[in-house]
PQR file with spaces between the fields and no chain letter, atoms N, CA, C, O and H, PARSE charges and radii, in Angstrom:
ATOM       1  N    UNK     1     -12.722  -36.816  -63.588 -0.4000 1.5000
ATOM       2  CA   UNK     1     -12.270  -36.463  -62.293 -0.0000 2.0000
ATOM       3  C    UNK     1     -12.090  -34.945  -62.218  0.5500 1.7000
ATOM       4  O    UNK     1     -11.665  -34.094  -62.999 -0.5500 1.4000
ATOM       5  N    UNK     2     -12.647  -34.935  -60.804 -0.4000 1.5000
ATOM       6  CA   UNK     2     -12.987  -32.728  -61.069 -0.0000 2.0000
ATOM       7  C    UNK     2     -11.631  -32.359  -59.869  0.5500 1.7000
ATOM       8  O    UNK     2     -11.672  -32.851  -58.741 -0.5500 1.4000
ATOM       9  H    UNK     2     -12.993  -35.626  -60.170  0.4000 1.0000
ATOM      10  N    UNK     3     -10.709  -31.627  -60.223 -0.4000 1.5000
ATOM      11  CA   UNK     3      -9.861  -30.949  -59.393 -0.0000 2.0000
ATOM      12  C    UNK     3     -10.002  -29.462  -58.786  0.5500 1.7000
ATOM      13  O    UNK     3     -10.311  -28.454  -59.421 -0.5500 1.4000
ATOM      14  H    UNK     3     -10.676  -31.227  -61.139  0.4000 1.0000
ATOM      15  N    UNK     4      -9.711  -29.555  -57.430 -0.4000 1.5000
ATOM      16  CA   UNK     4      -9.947  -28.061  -57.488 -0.0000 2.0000
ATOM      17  C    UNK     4      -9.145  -27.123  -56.825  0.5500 1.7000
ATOM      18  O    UNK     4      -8.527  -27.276  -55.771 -0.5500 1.4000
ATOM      19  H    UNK     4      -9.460  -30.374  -56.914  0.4000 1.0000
ATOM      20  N    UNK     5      -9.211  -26.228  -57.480 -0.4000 1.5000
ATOM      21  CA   UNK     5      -7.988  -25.018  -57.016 -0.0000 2.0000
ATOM      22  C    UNK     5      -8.088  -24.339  -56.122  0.5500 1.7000
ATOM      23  O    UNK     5      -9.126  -24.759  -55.610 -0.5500 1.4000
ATOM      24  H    UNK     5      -9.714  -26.103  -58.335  0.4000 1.0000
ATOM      25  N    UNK     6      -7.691  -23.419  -55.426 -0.4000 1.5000
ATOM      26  CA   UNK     6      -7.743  -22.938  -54.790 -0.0000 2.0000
ATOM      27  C    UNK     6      -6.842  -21.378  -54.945  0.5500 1.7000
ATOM      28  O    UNK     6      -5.653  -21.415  -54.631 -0.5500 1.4000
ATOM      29  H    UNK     6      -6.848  -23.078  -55.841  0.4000 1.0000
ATOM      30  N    UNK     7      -7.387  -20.147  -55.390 -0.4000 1.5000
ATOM      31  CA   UNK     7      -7.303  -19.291  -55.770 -0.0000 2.0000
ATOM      32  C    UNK     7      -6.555  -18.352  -54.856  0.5500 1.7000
ATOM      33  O    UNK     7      -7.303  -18.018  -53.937 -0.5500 1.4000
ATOM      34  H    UNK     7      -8.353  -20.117  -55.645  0.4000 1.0000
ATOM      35  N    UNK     8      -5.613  -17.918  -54.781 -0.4000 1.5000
ATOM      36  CA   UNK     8      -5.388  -17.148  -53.257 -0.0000 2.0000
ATOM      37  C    UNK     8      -6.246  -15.933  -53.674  0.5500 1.7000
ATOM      38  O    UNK     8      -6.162  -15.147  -52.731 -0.5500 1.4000
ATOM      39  H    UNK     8      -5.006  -18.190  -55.528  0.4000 1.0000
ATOM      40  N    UNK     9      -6.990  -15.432  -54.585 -0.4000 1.5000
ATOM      41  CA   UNK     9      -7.956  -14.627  -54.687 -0.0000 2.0000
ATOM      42  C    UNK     9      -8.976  -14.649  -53.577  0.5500 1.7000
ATOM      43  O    UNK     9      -9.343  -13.785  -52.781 -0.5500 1.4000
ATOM      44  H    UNK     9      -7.059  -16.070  -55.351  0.4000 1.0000
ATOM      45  N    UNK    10      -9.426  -16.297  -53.835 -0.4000 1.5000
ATOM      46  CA   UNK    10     -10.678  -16.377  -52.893 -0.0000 2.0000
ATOM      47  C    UNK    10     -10.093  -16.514  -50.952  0.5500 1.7000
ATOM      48  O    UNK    10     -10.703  -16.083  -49.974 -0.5500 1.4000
ATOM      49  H    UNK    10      -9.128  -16.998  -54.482  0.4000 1.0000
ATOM      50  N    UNK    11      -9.208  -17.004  -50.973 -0.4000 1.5000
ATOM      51  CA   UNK    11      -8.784  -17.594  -50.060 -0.0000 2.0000
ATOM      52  C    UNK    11      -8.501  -16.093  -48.941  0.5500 1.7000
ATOM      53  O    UNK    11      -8.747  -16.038  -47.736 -0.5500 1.4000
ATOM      54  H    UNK    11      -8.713  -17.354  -51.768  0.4000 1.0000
ATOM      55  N    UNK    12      -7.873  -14.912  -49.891 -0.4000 1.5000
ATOM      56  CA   UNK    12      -7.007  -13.800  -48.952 -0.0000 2.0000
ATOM      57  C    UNK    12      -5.640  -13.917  -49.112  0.5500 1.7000
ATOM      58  O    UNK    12      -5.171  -14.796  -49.835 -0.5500 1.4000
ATOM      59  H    UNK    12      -7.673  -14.957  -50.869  0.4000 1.0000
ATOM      60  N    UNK    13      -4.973  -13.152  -48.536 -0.4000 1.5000
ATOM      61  CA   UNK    13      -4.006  -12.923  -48.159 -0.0000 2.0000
ATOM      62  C    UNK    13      -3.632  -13.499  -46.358  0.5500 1.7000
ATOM      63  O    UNK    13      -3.915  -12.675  -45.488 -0.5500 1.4000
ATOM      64  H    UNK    13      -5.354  -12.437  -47.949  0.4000 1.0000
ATOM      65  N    UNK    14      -3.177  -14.524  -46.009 -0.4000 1.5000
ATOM      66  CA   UNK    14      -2.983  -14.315  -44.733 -0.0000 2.0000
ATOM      67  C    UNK    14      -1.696  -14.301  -44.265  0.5500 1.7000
ATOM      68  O    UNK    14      -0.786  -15.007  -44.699 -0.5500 1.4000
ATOM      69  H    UNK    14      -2.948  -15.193  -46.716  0.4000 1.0000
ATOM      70  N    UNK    15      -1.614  -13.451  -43.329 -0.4000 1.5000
ATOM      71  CA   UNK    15       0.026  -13.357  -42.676 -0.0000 2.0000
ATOM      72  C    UNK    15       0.386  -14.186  -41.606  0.5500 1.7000
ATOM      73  O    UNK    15      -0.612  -14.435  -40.931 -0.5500 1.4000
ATOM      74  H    UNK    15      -2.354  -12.878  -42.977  0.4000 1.0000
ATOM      75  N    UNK    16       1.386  -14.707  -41.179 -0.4000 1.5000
ATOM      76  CA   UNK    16       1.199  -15.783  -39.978 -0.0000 2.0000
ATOM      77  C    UNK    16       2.598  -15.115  -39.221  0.5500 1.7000
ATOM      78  O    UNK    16       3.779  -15.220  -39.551 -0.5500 1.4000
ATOM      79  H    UNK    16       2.197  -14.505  -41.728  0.4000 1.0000
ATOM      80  N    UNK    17       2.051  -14.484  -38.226 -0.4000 1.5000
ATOM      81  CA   UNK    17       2.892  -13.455  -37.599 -0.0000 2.0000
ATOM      82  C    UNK    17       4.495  -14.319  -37.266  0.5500 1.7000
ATOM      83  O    UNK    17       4.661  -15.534  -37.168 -0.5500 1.4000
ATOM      84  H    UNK    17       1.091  -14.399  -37.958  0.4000 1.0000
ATOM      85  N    UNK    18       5.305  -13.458  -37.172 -0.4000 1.5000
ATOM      86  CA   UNK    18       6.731  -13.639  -37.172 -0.0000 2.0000
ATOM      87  C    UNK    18       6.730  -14.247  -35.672  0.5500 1.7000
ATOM      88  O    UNK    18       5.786  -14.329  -34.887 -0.5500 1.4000
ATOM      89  H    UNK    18       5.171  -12.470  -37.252  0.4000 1.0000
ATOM      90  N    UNK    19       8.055  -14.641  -35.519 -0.4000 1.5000
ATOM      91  CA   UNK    19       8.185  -15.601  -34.013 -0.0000 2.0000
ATOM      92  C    UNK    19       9.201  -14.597  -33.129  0.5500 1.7000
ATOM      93  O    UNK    19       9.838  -15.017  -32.163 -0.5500 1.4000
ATOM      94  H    UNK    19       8.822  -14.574  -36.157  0.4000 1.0000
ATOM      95  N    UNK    20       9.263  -13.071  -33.647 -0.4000 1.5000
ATOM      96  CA   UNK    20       9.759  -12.100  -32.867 -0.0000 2.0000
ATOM      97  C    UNK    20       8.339  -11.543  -32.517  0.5500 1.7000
ATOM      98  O    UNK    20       8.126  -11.497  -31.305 -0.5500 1.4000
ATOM      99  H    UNK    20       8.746  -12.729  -34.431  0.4000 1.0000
ATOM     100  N    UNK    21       7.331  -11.112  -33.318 -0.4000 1.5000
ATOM     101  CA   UNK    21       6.472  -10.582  -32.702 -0.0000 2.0000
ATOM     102  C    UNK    21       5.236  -11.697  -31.689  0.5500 1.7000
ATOM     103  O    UNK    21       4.251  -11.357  -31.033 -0.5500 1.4000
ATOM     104  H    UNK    21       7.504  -11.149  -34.302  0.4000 1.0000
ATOM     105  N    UNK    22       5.668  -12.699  -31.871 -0.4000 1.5000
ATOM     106  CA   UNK    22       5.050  -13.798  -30.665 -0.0000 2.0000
ATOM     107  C    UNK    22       5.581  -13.799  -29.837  0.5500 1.7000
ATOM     108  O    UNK    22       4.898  -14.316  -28.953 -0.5500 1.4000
ATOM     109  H    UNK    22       6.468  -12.975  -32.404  0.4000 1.0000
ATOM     110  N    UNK    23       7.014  -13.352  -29.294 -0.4000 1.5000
ATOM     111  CA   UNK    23       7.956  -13.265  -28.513 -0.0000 2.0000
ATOM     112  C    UNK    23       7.365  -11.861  -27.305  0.5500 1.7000
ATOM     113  O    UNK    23       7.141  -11.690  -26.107 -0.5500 1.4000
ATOM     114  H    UNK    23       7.569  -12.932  -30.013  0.4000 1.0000
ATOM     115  N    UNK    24       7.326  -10.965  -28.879 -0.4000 1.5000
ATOM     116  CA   UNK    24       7.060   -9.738  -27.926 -0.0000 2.0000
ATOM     117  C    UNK    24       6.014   -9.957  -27.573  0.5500 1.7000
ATOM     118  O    UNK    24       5.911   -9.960  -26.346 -0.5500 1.4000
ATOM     119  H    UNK    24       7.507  -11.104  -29.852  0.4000 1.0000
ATOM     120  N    UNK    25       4.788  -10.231  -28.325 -0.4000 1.5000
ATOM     121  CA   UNK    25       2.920  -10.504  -27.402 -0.0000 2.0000
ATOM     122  C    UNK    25       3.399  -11.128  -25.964  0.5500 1.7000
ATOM     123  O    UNK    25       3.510  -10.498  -24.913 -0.5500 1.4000
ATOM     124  H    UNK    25       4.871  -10.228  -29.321  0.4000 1.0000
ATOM     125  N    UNK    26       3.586  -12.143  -26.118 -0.4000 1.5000
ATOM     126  CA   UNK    26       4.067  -12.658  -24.577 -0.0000 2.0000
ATOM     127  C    UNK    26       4.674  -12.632  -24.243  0.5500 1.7000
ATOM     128  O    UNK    26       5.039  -13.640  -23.639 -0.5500 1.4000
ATOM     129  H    UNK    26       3.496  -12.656  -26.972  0.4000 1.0000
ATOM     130  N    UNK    27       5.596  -11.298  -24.244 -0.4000 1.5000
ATOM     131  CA   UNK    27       6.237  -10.561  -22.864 -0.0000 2.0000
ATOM     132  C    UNK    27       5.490   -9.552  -22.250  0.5500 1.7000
ATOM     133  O    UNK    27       5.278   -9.282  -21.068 -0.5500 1.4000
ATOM     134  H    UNK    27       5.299  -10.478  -24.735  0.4000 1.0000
ATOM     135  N    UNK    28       4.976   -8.828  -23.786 -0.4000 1.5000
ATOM     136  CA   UNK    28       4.204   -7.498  -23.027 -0.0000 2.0000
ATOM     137  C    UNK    28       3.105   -7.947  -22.256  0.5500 1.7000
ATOM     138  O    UNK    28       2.550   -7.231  -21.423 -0.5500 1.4000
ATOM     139  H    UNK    28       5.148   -9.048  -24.746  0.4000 1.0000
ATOM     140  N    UNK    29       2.712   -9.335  -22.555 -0.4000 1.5000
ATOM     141  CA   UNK    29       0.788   -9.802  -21.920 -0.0000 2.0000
ATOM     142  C    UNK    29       1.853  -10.195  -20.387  0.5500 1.7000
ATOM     143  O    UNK    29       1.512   -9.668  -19.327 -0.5500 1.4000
ATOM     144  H    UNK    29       3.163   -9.917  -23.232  0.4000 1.0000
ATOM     145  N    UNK    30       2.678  -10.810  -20.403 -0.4000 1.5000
ATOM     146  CA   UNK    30       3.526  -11.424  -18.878 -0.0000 2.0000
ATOM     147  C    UNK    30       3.901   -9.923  -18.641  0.5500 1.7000
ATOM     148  O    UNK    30       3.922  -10.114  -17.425 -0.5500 1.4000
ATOM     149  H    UNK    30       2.955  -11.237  -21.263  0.4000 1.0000
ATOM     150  N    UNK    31       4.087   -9.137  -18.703 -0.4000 1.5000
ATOM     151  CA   UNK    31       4.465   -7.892  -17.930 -0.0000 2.0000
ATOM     152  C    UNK    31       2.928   -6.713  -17.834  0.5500 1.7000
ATOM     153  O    UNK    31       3.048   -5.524  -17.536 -0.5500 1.4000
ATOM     154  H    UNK    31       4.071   -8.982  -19.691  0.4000 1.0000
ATOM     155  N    UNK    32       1.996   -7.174  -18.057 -0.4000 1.5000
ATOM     156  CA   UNK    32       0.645   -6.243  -17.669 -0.0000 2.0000
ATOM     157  C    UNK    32       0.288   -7.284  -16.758  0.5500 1.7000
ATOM     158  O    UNK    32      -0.430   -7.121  -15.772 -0.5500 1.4000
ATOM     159  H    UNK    32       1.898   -8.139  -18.299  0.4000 1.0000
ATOM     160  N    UNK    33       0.823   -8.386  -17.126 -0.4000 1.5000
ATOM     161  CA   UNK    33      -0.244   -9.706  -15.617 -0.0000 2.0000
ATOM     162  C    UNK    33       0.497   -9.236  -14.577  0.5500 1.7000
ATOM     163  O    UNK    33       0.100   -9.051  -13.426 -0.5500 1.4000
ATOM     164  H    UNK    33       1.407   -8.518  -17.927  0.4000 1.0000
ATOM     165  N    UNK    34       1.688   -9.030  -15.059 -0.4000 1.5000
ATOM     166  CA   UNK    34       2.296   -8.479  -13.531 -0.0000 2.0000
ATOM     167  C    UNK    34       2.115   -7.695  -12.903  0.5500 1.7000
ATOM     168  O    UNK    34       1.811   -7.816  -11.716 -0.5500 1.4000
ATOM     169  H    UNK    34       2.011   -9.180  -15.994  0.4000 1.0000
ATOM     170  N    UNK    35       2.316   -6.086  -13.834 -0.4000 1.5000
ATOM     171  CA   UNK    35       1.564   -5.203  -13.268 -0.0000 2.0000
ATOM     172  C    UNK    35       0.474   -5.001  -12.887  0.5500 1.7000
ATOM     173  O    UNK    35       0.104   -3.973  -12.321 -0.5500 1.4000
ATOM     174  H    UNK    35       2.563   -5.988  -14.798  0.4000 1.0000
ATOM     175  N    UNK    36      -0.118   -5.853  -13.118 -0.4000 1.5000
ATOM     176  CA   UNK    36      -1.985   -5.742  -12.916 -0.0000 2.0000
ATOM     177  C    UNK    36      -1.699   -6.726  -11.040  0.5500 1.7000
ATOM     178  O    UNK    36      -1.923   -6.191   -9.954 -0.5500 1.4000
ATOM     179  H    UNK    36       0.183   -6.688  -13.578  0.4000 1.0000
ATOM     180  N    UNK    37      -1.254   -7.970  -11.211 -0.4000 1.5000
ATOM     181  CA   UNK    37      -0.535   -8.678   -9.830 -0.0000 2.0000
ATOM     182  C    UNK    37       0.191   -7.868   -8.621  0.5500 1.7000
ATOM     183  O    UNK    37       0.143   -8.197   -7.436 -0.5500 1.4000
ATOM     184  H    UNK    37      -1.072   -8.404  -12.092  0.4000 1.0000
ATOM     185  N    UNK    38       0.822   -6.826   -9.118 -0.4000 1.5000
ATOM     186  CA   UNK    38       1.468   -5.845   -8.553 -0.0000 2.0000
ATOM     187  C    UNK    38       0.440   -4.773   -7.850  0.5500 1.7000
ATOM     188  O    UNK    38       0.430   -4.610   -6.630 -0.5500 1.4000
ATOM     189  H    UNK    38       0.860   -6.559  -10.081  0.4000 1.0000
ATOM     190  N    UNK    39      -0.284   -4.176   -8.604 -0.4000 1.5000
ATOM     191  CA   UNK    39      -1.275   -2.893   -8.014 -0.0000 2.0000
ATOM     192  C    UNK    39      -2.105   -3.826   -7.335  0.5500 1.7000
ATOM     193  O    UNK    39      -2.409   -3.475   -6.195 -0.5500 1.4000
ATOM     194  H    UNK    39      -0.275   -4.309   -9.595  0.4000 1.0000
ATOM     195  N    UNK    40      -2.509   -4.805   -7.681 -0.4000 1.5000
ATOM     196  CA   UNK    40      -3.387   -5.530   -6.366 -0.0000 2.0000
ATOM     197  C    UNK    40      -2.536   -6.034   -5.465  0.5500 1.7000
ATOM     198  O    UNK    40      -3.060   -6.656   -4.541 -0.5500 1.4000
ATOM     199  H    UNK    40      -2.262   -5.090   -8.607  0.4000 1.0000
ATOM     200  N    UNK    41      -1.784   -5.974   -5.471 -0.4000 1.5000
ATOM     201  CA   UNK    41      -0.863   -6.330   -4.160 -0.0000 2.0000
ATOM     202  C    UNK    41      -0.333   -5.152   -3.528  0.5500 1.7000
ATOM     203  O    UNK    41       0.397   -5.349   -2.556 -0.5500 1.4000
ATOM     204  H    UNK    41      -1.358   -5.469   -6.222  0.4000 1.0000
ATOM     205  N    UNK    42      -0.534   -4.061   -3.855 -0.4000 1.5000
ATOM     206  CA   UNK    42      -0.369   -2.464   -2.968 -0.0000 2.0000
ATOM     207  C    UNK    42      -1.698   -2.254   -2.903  0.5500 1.7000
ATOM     208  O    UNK    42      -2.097   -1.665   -1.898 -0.5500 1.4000
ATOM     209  H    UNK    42      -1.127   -3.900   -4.645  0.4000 1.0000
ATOM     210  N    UNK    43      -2.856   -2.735   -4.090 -0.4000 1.5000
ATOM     211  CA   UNK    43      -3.872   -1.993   -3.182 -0.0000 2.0000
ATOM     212  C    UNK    43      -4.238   -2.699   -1.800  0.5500 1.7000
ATOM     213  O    UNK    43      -4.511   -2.108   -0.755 -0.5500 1.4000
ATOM     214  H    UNK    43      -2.532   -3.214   -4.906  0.4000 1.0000
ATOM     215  N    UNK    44      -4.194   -3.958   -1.981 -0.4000 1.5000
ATOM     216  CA   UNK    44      -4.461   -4.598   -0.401 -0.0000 2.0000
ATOM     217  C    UNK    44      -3.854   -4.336    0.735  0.5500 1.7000
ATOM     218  O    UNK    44      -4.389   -4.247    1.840 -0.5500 1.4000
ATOM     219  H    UNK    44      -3.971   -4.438   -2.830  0.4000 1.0000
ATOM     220  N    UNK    45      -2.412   -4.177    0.399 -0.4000 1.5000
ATOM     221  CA   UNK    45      -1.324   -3.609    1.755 -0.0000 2.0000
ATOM     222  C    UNK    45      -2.034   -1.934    2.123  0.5500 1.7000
ATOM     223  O    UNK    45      -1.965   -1.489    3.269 -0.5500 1.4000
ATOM     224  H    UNK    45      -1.977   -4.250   -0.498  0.4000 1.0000
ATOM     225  N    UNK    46      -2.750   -1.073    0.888 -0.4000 1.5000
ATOM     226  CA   UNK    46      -3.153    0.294    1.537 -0.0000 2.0000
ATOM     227  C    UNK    46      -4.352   -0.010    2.248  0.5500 1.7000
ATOM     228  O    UNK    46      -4.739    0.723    3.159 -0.5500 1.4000
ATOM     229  H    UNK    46      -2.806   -1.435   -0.043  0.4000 1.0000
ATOM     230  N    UNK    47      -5.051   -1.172    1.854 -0.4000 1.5000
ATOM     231  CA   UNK    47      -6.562   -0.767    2.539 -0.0000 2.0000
ATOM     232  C    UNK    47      -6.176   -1.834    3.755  0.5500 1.7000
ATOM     233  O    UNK    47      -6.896   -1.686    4.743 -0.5500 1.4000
ATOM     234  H    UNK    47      -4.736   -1.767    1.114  0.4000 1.0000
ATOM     235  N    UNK    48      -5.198   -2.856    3.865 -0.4000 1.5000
ATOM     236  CA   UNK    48      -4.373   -3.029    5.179 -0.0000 2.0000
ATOM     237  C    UNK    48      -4.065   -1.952    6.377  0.5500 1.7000
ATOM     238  O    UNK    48      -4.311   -2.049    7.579 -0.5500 1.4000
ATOM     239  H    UNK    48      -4.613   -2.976    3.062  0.4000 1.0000
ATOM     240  N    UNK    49      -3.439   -0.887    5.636 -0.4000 1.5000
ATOM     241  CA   UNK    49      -2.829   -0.477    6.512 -0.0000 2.0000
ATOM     242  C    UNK    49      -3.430    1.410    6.647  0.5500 1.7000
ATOM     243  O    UNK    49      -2.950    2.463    7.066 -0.5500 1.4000
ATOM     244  H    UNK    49      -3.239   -0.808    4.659  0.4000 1.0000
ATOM     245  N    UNK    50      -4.950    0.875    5.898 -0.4000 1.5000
ATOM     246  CA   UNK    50      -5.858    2.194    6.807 -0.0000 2.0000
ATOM     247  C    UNK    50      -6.731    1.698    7.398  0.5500 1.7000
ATOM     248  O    UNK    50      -7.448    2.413    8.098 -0.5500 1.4000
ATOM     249  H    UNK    50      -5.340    0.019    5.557  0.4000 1.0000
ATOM     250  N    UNK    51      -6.983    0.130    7.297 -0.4000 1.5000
ATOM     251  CA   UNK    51      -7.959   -0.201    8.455 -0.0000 2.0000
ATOM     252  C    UNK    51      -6.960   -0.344    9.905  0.5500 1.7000
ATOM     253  O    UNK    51      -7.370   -0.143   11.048 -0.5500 1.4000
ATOM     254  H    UNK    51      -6.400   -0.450    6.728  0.4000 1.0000
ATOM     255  N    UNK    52      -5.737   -0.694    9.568 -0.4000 1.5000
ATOM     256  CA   UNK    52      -5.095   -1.054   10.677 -0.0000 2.0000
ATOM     257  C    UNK    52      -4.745    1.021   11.529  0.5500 1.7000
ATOM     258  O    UNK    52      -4.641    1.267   12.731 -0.5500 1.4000
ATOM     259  H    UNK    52      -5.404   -0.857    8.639  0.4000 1.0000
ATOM     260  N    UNK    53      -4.673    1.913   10.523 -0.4000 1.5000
ATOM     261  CA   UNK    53      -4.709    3.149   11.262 -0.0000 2.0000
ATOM     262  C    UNK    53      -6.289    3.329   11.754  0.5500 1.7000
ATOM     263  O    UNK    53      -6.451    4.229   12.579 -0.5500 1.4000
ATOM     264  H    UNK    53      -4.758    1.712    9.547  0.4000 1.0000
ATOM     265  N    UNK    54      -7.028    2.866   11.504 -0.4000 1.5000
ATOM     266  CA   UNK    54      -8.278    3.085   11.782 -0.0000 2.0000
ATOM     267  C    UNK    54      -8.805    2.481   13.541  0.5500 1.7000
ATOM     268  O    UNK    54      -9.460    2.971   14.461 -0.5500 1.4000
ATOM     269  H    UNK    54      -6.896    2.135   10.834  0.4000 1.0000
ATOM     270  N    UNK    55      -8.290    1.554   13.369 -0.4000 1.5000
ATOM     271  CA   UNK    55      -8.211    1.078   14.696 -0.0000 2.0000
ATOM     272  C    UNK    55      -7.368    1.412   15.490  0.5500 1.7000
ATOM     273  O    UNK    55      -7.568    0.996   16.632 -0.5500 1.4000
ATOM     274  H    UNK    55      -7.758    1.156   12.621  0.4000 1.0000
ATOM     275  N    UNK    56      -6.485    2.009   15.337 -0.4000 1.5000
ATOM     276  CA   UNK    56      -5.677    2.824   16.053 -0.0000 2.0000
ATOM     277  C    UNK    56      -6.125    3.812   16.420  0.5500 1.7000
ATOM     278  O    UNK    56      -5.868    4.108   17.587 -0.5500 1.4000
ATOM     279  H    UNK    56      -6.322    2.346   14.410  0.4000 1.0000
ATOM     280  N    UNK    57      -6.751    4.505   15.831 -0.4000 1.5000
ATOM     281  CA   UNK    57      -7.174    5.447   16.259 -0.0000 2.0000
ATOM     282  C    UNK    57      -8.681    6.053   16.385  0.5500 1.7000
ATOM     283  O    UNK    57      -9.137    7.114   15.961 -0.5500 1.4000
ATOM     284  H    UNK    57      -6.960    4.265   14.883  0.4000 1.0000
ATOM     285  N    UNK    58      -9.438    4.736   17.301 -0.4000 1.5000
ATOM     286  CA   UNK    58     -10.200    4.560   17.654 -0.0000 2.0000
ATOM     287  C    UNK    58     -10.559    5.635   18.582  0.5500 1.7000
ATOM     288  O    UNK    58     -11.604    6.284   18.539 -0.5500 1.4000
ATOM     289  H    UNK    58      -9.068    3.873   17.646  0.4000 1.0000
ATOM     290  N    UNK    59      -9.245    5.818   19.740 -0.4000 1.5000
ATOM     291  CA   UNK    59      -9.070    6.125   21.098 -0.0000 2.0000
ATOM     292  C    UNK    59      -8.539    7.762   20.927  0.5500 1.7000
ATOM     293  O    UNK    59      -8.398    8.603   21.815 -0.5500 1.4000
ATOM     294  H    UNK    59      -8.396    5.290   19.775  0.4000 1.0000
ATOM     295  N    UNK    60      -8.383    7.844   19.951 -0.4000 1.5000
ATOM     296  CA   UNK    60      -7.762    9.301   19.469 -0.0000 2.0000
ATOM     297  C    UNK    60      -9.034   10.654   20.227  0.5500 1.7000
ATOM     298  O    UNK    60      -8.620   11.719   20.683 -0.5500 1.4000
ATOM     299  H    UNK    60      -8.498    7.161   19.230  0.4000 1.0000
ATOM     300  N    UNK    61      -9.925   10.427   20.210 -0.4000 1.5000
ATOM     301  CA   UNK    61     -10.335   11.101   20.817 -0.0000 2.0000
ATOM     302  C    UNK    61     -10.500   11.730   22.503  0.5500 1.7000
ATOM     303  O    UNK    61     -11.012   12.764   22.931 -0.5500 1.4000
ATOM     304  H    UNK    61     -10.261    9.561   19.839  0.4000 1.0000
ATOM     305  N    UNK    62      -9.904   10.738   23.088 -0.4000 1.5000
ATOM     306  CA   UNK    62      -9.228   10.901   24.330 -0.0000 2.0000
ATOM     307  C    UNK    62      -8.176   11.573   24.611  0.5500 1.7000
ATOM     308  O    UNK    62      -8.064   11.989   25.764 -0.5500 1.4000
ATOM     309  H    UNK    62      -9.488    9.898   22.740  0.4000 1.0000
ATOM     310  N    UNK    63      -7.180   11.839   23.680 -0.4000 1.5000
ATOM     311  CA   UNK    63      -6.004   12.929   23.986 -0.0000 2.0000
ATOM     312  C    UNK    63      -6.641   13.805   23.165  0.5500 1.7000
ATOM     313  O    UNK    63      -5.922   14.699   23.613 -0.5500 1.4000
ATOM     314  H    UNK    63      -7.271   11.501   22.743  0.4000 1.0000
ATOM     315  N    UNK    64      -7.326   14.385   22.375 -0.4000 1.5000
ATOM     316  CA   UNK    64      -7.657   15.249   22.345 -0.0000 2.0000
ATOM     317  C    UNK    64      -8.445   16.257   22.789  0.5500 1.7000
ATOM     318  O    UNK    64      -8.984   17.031   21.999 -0.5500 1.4000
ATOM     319  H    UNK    64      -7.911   13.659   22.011  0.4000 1.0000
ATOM     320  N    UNK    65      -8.591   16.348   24.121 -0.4000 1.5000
ATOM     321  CA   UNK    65      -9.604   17.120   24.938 -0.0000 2.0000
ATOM     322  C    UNK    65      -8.365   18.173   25.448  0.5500 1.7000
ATOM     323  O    UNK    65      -7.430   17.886   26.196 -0.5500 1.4000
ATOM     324  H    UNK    65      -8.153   15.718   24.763  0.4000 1.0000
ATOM     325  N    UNK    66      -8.667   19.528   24.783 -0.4000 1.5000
ATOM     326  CA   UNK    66      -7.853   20.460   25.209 -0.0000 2.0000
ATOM     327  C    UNK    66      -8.301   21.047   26.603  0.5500 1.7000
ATOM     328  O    UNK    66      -7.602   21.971   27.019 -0.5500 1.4000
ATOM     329  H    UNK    66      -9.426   19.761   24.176  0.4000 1.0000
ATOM     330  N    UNK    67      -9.326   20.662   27.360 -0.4000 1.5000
ATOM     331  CA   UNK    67      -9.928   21.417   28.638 -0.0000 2.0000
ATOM     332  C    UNK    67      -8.669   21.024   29.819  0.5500 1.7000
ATOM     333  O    UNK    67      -8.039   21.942   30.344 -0.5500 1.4000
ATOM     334  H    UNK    67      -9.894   19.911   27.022  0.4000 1.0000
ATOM     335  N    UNK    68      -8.424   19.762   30.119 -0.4000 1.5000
ATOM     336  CA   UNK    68      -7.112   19.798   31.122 -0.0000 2.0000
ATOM     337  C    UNK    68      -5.951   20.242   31.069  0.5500 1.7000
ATOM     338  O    UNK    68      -5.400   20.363   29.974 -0.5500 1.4000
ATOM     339  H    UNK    68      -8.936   19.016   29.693  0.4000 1.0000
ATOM     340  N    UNK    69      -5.422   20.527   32.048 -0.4000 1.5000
ATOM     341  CA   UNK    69      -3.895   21.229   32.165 -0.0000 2.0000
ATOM     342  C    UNK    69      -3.100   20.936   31.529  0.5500 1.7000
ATOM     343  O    UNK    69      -3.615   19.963   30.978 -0.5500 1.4000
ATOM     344  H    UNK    69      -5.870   20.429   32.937  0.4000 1.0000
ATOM     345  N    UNK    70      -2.125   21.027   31.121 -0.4000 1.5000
ATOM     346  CA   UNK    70      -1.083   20.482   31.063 -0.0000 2.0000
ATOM     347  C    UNK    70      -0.371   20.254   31.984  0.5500 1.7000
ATOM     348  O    UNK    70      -0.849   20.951   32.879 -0.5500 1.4000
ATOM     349  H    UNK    70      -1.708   21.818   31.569  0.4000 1.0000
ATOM     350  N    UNK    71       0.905   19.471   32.587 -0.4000 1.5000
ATOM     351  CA   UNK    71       1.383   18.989   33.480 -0.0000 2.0000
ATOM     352  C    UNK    71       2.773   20.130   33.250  0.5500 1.7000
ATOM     353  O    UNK    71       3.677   19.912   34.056 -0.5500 1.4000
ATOM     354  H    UNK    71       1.294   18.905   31.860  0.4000 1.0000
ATOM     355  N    UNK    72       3.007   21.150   32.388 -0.4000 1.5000
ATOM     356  CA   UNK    72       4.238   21.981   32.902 -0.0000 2.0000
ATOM     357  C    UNK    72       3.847   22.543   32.301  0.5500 1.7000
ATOM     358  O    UNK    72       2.792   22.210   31.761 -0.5500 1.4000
ATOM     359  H    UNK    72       2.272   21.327   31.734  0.4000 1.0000
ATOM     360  N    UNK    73       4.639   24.103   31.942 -0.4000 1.5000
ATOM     361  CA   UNK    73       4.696   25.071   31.572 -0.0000 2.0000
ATOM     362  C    UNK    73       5.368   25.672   29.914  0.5500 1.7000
ATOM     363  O    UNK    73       6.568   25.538   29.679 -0.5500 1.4000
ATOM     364  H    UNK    73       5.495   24.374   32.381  0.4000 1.0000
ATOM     365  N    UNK    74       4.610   26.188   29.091 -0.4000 1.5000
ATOM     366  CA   UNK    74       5.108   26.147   27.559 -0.0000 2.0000
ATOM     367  C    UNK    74       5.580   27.365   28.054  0.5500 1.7000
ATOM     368  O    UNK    74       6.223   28.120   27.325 -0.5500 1.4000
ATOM     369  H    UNK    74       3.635   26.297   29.282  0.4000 1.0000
């Protein structure tokens, strides 16, 4: 009957990470999802709220015609 060993020579060295640094991986990975959740949620409110100036100021070119009077006196 043949037995066989198993050498930690052949095998390596392996480390099986601590249950503080599994702690920290998934906080820091839950706090970049966020931040990453976060900047896409301002970038949409900015490109919100330059299409929404954009249409606003569609008409902008209508008060700007300096050729008429003014209605009083500077």
């Amino acid at each position: 009957m043949n037995t066989a060993i198993l050498s930690s020579v052949y095998a390596g060295q392996t480390r099986t990470p601590s249950t503080f640094s599994l702690i920290v991986k998934g906080m820091m990975s839950a706090l970049a999802e966020s931040r990453a959740r976060s900047a896409a949620r301002e970038l949409r409110r900015h490109k919100a709220l330059m299409a929404d100036l954009g249409r606003r100021q569609d008409h902008s070119a209508d008060f700007l015609i300096q050729s008429n009077d003014l209605p009083f006196k500077i």
